[in-house]
DRENDO-1510 file (C-alpha; in Angstrom, 1 decimal, always signed):
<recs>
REC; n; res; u; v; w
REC; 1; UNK; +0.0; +0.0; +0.0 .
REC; 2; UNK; +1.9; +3.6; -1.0 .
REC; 3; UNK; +2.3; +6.4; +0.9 .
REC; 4; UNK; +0.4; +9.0; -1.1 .
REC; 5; UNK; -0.2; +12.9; -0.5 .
REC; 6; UNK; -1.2; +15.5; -2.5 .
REC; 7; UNK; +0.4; +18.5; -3.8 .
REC; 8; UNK; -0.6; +21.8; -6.1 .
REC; 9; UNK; +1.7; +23.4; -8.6 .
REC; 10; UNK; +2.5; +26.4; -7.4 .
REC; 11; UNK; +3.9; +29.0; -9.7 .
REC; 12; UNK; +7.5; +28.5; -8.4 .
REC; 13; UNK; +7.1; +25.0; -9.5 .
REC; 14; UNK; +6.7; +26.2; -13.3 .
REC; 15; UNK; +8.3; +27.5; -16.5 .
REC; 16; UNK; +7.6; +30.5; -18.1 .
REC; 17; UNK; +4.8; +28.5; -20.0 .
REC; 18; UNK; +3.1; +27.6; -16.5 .
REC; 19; UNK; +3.6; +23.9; -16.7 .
REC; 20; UNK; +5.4; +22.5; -14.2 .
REC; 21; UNK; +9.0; +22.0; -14.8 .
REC; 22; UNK; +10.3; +18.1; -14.8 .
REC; 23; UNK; +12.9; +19.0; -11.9 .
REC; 24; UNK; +10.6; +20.7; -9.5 .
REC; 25; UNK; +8.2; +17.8; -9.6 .
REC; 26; UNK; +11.1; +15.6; -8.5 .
REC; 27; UNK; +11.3; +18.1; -5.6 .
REC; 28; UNK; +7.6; +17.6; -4.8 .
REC; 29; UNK; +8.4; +13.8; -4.8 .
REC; 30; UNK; +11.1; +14.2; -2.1 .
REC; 31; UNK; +9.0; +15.9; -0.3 .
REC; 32; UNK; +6.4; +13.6; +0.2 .
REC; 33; UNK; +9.6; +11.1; +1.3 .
REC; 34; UNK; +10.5; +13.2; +3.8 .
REC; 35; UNK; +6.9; +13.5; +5.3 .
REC; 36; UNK; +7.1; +9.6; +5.1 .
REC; 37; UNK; +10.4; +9.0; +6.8 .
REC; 38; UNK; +9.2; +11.7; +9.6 .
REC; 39; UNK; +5.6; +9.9; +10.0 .
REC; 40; UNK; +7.8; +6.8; +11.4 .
REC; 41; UNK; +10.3; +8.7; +13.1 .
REC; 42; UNK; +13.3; +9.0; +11.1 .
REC; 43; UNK; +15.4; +11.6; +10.6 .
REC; 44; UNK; +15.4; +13.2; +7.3 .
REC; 45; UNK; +19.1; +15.0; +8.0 .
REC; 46; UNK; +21.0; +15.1; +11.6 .
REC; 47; UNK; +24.6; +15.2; +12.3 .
REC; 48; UNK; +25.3; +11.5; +12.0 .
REC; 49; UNK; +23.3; +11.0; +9.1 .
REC; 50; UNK; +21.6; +12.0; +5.6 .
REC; 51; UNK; +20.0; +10.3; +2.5 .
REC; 52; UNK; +21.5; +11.7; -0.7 .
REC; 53; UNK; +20.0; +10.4; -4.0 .
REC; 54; UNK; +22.9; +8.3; -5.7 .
REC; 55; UNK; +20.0; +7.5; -8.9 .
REC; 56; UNK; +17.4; +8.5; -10.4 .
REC; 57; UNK; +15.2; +7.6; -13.3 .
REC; 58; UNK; +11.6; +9.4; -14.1 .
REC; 59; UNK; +9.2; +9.0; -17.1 .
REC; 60; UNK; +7.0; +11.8; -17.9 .
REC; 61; UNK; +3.7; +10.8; -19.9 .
REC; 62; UNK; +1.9; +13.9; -19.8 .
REC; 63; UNK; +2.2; +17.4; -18.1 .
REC; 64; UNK; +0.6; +19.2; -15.5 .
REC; 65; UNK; -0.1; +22.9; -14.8 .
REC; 66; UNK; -0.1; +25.5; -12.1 .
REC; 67; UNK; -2.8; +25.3; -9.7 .
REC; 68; UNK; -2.8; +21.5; -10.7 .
REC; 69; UNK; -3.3; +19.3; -7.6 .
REC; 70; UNK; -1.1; +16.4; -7.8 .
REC; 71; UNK; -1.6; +13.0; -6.1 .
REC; 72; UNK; +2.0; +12.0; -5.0 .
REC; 73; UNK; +2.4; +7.7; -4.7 .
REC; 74; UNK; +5.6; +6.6; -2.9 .
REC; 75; UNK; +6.3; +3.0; -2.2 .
REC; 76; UNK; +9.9; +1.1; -0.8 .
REC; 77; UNK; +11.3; -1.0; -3.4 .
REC; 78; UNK; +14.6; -2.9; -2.7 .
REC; 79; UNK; +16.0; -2.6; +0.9 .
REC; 80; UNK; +19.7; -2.4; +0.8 .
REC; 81; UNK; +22.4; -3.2; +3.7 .
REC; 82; UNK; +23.0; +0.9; +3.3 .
REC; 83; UNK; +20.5; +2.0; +0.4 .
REC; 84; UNK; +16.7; +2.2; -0.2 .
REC; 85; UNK; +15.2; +2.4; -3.5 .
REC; 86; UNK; +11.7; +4.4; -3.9 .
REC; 87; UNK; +9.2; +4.2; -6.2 .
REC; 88; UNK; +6.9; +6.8; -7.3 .
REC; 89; UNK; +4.0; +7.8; -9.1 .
REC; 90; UNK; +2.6; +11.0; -10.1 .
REC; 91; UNK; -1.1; +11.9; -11.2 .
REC; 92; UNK; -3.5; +14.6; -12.1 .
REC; 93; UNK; -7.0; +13.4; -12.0 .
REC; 94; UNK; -5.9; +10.0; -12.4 .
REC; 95; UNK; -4.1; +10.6; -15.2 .
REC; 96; UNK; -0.5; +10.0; -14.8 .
REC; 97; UNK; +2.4; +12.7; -15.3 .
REC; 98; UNK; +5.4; +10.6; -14.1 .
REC; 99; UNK; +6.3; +7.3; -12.7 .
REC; 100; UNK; +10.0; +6.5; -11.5 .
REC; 101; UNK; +12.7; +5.4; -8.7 .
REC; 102; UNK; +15.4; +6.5; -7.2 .
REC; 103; UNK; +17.7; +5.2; -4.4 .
REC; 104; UNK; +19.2; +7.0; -1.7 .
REC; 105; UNK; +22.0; +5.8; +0.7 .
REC; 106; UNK; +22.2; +6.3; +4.5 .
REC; 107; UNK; +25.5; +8.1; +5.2 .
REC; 108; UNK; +27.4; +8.9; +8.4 .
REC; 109; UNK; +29.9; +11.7; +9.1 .
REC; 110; UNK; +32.0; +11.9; +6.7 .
REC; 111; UNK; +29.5; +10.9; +3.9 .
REC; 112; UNK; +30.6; +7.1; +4.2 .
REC; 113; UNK; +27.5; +4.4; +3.9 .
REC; 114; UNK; +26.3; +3.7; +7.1 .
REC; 115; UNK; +24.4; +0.5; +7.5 .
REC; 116; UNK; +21.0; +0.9; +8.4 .
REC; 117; UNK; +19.9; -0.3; +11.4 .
REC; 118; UNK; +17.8; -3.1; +11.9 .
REC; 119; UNK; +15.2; -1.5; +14.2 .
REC; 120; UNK; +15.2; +1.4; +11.8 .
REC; 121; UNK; +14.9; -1.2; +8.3 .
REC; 122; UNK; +11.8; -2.8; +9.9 .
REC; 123; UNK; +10.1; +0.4; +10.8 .
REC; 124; UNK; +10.6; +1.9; +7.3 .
REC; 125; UNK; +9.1; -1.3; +5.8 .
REC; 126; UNK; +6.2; -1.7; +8.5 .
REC; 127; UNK; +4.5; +1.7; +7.2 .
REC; 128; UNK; +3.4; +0.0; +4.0 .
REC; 129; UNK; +1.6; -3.1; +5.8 .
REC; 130; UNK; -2.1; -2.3; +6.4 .
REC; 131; UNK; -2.4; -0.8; +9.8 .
REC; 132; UNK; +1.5; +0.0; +10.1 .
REC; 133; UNK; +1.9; +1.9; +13.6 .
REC; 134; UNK; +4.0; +4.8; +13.9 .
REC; 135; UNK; +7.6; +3.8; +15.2 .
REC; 136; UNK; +9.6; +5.2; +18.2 .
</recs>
C-alpha cells in the first residue's frame, strides 16, 4: 500500500509556460519522502546521518499545470544493507504525469554508507503493511 499525498503546482514549481518543470516535480516527490520517513520517526538529515539520491530515473507521460493538484504515490522497493530504492508515481486526475525510482544511501559523518539499522529497516518497511503503527 503507498504512501500518497497530495500536492498543487505552485507558480515556483513552473516554466515560463506555467507547466510545471520536470525538476521541480522531482522536488515535490522528495518531499512527500521526507513526510514519510518523519511519520515513522526518522530523521530526514541530523549530524550522523543524511540520505543523498545516488540514482534517479523518471518517465514523464503527460504534463501538469499550475494550480494543478497532484496525487504524490511513494512505495519502498529494494531494501539495501545501506540504500533504499523508492518508487513513485505521479497523477492529475488519475491521469499519470510521471512514474519512476530512485535510491538514496544512509550516510554517516564523513558521507561514508552507514548501515542501516535493523530496528530502523523494519520500521521503514512496516508503514506500507495495512495498519502499520507509527515507530519510536
Amino acid at each position: 500500500m503507498p504512501f500518497i499525498r497530495t500536492r498543487q503546482v505552485a507558480f515556483h514549481d513552473t516554466d515560463a509556460s506555467g507547466v510545471a518543470h520536470f525538476s521541480r516535480l522531482l522536488c515535490l516527490v522528495e518531499e512527500v519522502e521526507h513526510e514519510y520517513l518523519s511519520s515513522r520517526g526518522v530523521e530526514v538529515l541530523s549530524p550522523d546521518c543524511g540520505w543523498p539520491r545516488v540514482h534517479v530515473e523518471a518517465d514523464y507521460s503527460s504534463s501538469a499545470g499550475l494550480g494543478d493538484w497532484l496525487s504524490i504515490e511513494l512505495s519502498l522497493g529494494t531494501v539495501g544493507t545501506s540504500s533504499l530504492e523508492w518508487k513513485f508515481a505521479v497523477f492529475h486526475s488519475e491521469r499519470s504525469v510521471m512514474r519512476g525510482r530512485y535510491v538514496v544511501v544512509r550516510v554517516g559523518k564523513g558521507g561514508k554508507p552507514q548501515a542501516i539499522p535493523e530496528s530502523e529497516r523494519e520500521c521503514l518497511i512496516s508503514g506500507f503493511s495495512k495498519g502499520g503503527d507509527a515507530c519510536k
